[in-house]
C-alpha positions as CSV (number, residue, x, y, z in Angstrom):
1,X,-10.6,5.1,3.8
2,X,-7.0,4.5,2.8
3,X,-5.3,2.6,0.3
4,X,-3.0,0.4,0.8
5,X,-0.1,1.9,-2.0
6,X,3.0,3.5,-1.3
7,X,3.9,5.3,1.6
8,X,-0.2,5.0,2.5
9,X,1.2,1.5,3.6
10,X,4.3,2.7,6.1
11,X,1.3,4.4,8.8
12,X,-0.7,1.5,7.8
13,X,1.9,-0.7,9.1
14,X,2.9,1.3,11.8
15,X,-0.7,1.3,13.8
16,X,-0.5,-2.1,13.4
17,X,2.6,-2.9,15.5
18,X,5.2,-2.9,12.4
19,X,6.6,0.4,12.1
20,X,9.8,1.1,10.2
21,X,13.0,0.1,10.0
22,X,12.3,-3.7,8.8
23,X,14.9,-6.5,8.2
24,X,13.3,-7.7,4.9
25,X,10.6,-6.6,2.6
26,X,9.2,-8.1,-0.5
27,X,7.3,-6.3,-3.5
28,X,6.2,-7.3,-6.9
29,X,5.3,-3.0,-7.3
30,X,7.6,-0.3,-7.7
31,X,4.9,1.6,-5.6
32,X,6.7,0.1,-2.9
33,X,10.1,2.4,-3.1
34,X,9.2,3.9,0.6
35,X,9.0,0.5,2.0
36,X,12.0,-0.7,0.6
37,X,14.4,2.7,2.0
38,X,13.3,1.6,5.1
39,X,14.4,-1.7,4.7
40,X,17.8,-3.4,5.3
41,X,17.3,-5.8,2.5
42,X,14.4,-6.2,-0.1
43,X,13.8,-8.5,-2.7
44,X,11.6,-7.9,-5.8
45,X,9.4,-10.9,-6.5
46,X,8.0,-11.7,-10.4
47,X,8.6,-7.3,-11.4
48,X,7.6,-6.4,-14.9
49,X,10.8,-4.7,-16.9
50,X,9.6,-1.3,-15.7
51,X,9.1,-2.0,-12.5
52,X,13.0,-3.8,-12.3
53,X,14.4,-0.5,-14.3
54,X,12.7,2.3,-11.6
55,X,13.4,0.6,-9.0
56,X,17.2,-0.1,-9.7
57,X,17.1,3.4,-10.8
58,X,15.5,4.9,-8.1
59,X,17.6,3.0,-5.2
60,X,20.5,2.8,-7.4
61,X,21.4,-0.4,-7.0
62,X,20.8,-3.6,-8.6
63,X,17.7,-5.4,-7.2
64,X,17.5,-9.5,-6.2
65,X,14.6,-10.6,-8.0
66,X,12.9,-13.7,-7.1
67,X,10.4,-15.9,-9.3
68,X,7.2,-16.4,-7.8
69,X,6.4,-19.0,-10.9
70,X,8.9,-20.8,-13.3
């Protein structure tokens, strides 16, 4: 068996019909950073401070972040 985490999920994906590049991608993880280089855009949705700070880091970019709750 496989977990879903990380570049686990881009094969994952992939044998189901949704192989990189994507148009969007969404993550609340920073566990995500392979799914978001292969995606045009991304949004981070309701990320902890250290998720925000390695991700920006890591991409080097700011991120859009998006409140899943008010």
């Amino acid at each position: 068996d496989q977990h879903c985490l990380g570049a686990n999920k881009i094969p994952m994906l992939a044998a189901r019909g949704f192989a990189p590049p994507w148009a969007m991608a969404y993550t609340d993880h920073h566990a995500d950073l392979p799914l978001l280089r292969h995606s045009a855009q991304w949004c981070l949705v309701s990320p902890t401070a250290d998720c925000l700070q390695r991700i920006e880091t890591a991409l080097a970019t700011r991120a859009q972040v998006l409140a899943w709750r008010q």
